[in-house]
N, C-alpha and C positions, 0 to 999 in steps of 0.2 A: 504494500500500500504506500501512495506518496501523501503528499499533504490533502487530506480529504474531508469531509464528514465520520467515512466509514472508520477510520483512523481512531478522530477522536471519542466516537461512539464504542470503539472496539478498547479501547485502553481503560475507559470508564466501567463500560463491563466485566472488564478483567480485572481491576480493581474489586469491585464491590463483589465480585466473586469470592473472593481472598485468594488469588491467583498474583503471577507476578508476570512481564511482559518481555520480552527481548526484540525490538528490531532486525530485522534480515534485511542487509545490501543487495536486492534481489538484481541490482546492476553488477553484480560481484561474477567473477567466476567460476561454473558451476565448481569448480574444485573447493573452494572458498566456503562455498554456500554450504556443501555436502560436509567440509567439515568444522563450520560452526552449529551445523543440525546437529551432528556427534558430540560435539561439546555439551549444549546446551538439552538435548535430550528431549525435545516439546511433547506433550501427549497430539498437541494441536498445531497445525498452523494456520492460520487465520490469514486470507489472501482474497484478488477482487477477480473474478472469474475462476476457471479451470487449473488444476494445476499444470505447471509448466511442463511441456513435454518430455524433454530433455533431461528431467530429475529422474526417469527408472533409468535410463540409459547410464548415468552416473549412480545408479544405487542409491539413490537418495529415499528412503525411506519412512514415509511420517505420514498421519492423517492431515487431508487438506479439507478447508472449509472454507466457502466463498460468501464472506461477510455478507453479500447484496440477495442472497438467497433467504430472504424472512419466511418463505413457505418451509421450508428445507429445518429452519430454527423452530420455530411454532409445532413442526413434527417431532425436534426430539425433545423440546420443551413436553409437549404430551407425556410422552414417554416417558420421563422423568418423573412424569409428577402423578405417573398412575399409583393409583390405591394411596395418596398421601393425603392431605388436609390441606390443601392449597394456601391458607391463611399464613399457617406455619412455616410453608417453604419458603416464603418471602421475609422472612424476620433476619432484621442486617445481623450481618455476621460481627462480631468480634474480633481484630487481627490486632498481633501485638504489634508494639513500635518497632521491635527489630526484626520484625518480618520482612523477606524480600517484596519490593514493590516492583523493581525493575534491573533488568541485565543489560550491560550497553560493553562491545568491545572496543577496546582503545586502536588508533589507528596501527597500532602498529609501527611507530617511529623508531621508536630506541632495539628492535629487535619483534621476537611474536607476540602478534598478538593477545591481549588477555579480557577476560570476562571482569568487568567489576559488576560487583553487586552492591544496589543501593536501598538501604532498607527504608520502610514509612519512614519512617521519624527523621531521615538525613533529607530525605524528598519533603517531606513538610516542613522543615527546617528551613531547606533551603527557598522552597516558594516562598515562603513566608517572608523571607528576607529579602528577596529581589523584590517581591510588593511592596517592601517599605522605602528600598535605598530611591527610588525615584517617584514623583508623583507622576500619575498615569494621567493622558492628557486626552480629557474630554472632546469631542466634538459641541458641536448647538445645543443638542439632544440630551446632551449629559452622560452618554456612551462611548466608553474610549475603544477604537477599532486597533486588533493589531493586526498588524499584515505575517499572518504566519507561514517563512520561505523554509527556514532548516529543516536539512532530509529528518526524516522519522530516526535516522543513523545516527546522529550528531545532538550531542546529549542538550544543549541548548532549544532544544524542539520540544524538549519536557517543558523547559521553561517557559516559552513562548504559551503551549496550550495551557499550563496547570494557572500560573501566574493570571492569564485571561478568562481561566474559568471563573476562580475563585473569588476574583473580584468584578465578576458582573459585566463585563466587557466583551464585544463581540469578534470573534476569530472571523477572518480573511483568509479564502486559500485559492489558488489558481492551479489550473494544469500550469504542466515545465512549461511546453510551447508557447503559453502567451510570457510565462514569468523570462524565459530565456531570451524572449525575442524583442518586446517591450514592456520591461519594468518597469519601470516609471508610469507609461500608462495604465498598467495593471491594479498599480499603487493606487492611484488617482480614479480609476474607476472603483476599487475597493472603498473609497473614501477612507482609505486609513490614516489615522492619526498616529501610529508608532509601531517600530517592527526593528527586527535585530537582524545585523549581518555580520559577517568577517569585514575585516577592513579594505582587502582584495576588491571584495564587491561592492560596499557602500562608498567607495573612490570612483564609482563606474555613474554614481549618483546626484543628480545636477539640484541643486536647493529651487534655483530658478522653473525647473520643471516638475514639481511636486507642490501639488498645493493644499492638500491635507495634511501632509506628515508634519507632525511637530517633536517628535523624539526619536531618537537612531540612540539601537544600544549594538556598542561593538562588542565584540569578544569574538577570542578563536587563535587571534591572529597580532602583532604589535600595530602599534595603532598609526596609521602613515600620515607624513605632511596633507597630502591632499583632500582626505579624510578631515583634519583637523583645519585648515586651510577652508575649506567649503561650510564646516558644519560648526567651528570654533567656538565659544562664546567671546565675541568682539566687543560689548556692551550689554548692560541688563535690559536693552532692548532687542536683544539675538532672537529670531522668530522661534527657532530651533532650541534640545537640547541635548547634547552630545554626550554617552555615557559611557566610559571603559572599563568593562570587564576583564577579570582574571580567574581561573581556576579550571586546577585538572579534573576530569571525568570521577578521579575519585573521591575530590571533594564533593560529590553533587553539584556538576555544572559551575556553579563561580564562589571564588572566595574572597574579593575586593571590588572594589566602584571606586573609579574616579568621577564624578558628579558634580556640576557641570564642568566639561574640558573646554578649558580656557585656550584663548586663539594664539596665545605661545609658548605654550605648555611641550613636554617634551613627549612622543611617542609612548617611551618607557616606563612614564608614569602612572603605575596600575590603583595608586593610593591606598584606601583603608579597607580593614574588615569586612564583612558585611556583619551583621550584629550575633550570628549563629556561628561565627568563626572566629578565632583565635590566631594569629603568626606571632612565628617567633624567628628573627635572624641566628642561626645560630653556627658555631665554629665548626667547619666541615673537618676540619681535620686533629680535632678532639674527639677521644674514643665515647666523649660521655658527652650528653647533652647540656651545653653549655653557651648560654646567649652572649653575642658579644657587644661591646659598646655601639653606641649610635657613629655611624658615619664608616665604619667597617666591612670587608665585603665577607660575606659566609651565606651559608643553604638556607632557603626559607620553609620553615618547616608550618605547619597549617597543622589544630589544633580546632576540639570542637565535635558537635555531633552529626556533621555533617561529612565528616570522614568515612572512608567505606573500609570496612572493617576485612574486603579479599575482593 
């Protein structure tokens, strides 16, 4: 699934199941594909048509279920709920805080790939935090619109949907072809007022040609001249506001805000906390964890329950 309805209707139900979720690069190579199925071990996969052909031919092995099939659902819903009390079957579940809510693999940079697990509470933590660090910027209406681009892949896409749900705000999604081909007008017919990109991309973004958007949150990526140059705060009358993000997949998507990035500010300035997270500079080549003075260079160490625990 790319950015859809079914997406986020599917992540909701697998929630409230007490189920936990993992993204599939289905752009990936079946060798990839076949073996992150073996990793993560799905009972299900949850997918918008047919399954792919190509998966028996690689042994790819797993039940598929085509999200858009409500007839197909409603049958084994049935089924489920023969000889039960229907009342009963629906009473929300219970799930602890360190229950998995979701599996996301890292790209693969530094060597292979790895599964992090992010449990409730580091995922509630962390939405909870990104709703705070910025005010969400309304339209007329009093609806703040995000324009939701990051693949399903790309742990920032949690953020995008959970962050919009929970505060009453309405998701924007586009197929790739209009998103790939013209942006900006996609933006602009979305009526969106805020959405997140890598900095790669949101450099490709003209202020001048966007006339709803009032907030751009980067992350992903260090934050380029052009980026800060276009979207800067130059006066507390900047239309726009510019936010930089930091943090790895195992902090739960971001651990710092810069808020608002001022027009000559440096790239590398990822700033503070978010209020769920804790850093500590500390001396990389001390056997024991030990902070060093302000103004010295050592490993930043992140701190918090926002941390993933594997």
């Amino acid at each position: 699934m790319s950015t859809s309805p079914e997406l986020y209707i599917s992540y909701l139900a697998i929630l409230k199941g007490g189920l936990a979720f993992s993204p599939l690069p289905m752009d990936a190579p079946l060798e990839r594909i076949r073996e992150l199925i073996q990793d993560i071990m799905p009972p299900v996969v949850l997918g918008i048509g047919g399954k792919p052909d190509e998966w028996a031919s690689q042994g790819i092995q797993t039940t598929w279920i085509d999200a858009t099939e409500i007839s197909r659902w409603k049958t084994l819903c049935n089924q489920d709920m023969s000889g039960e009390d229907s009342e009963s079957s629906f009473q929300p579940l219970t799930i602890a805080t360190g229950a998995l809510a979701y599996l996301l693999f890292t790209s693969g940079s530094t060597g292979k790939t790895k599964g992090v697990q992010i449990s409730h509470l580091a995922a509630t933590c962390s939405i909870a935090s990104h709703s705070t660090a910025i005010a969400l910027p309304d339209r007329n209406d009093g609806c703040f619109r995000w324009f939701q681009f990051a693949a399903p892949t790309f742990d920032p896409s949690i953020m995008e949907i959970f962050v919009t749900l929970s505060n009453g705000g309405a998701l924007c999604a586009a197929p790739r072809e209009l998103t790939l081909t013209d942006l900006e007008g996609t933006i602009n017919e979305a009526q969106a007022t805020i959405m997140m990109a890598t900095p790669s991309l949101a450099a490709l973004l003209r202020p001048s040609h966007l006339q709803t958007l009032r907030s751009l949150w980067c992350m992903g990526e260090k934050l380029n001249r052009t980026v800060i140059d276009n979207f800067g705060m130059q006066s507390p009358d900047t239309p726009y506001t510019l936010a930089n993000f930091y943090g790895p997949t195992e902090a739960a998507i971001n651990c710092t805000v810069l808020v608002p990035v001022e027009y000559l500010v440096r790239g590398s300035i990822i700033g503070e906390a978010i209020p769920t997270c804790s850093l500590f500079v500390l001396d990389h080549k001390s056997q024991v964890c030990k902070v060093i003075p302000t103004g010295f260079v050592g490993e930043l160490a992140i701190g918090g329950p926002q941390v993933s625990e594997g």
